[in-house]
C-alpha positions as CSV (number, residue, x, y, z in Angstrom):
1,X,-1.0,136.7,19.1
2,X,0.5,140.1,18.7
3,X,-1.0,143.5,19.6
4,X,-1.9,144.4,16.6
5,X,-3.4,141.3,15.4
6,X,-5.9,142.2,19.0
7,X,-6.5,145.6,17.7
8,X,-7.4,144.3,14.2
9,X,-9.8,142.5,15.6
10,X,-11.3,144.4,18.3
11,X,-11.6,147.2,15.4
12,X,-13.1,144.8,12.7
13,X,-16.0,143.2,15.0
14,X,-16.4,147.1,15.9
15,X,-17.0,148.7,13.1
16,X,-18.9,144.9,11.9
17,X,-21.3,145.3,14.1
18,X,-22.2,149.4,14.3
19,X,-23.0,148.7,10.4
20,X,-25.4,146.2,11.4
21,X,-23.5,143.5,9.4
22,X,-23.2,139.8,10.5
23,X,-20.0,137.7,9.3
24,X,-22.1,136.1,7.2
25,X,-22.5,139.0,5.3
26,X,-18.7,139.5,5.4
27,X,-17.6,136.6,3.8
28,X,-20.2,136.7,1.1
29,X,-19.1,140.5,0.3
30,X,-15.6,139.6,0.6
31,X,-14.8,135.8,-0.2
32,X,-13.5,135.0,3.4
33,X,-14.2,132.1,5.2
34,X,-16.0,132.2,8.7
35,X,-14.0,130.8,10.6
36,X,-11.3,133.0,9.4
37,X,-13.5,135.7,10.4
38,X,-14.2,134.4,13.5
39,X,-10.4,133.6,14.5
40,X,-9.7,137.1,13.3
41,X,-12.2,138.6,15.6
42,X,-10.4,137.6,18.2
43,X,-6.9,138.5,17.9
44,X,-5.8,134.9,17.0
45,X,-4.8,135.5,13.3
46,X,-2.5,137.5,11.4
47,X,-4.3,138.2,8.2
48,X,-2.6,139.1,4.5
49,X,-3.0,142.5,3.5
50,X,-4.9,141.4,0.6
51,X,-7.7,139.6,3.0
52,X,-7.1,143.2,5.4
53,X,-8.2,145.1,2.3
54,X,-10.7,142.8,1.2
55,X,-12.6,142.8,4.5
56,X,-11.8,146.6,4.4
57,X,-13.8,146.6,1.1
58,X,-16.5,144.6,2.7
59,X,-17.3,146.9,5.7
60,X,-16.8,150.1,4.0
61,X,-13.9,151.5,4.8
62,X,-10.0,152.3,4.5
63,X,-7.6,149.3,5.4
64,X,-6.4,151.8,7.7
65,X,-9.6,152.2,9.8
66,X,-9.2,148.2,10.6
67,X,-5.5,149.4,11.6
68,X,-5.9,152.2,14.1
């Protein structure tokens, strides 16, 4: 996978976890399956920007905090 899609989800599972938030907790606030989550986590998907904004949503946060 690409660069960014690492970064995404480095940054994701970051932020995830200093909020105290499980990915069960993430797909019930955002409609997202786990194993999507999971996959994501670790650099192996490139997701939509309407799932990027949904998990966005979910944690928080801007789309672009997930992006830096």
């Amino acid at each position: 996978m690409t660069n960014e899609a690492q970064k995404l989800g480095r940054n994701f599972k970051r932020i995830r976890k200093e909020k105290g938030l499980s990915q069960g907790d993430i797909l019930r606030a955002a409609g997202i399956d786990r194993a999507m989550i999971s996959t994501m986590e670790n650099g192996k998907a490139n997701p939509t920007l309407a799932t990027i904004t949904k998990l966005a949503k979910a944690l928080g946060v801007s789309p672009d905090e997930l992006l830096k």
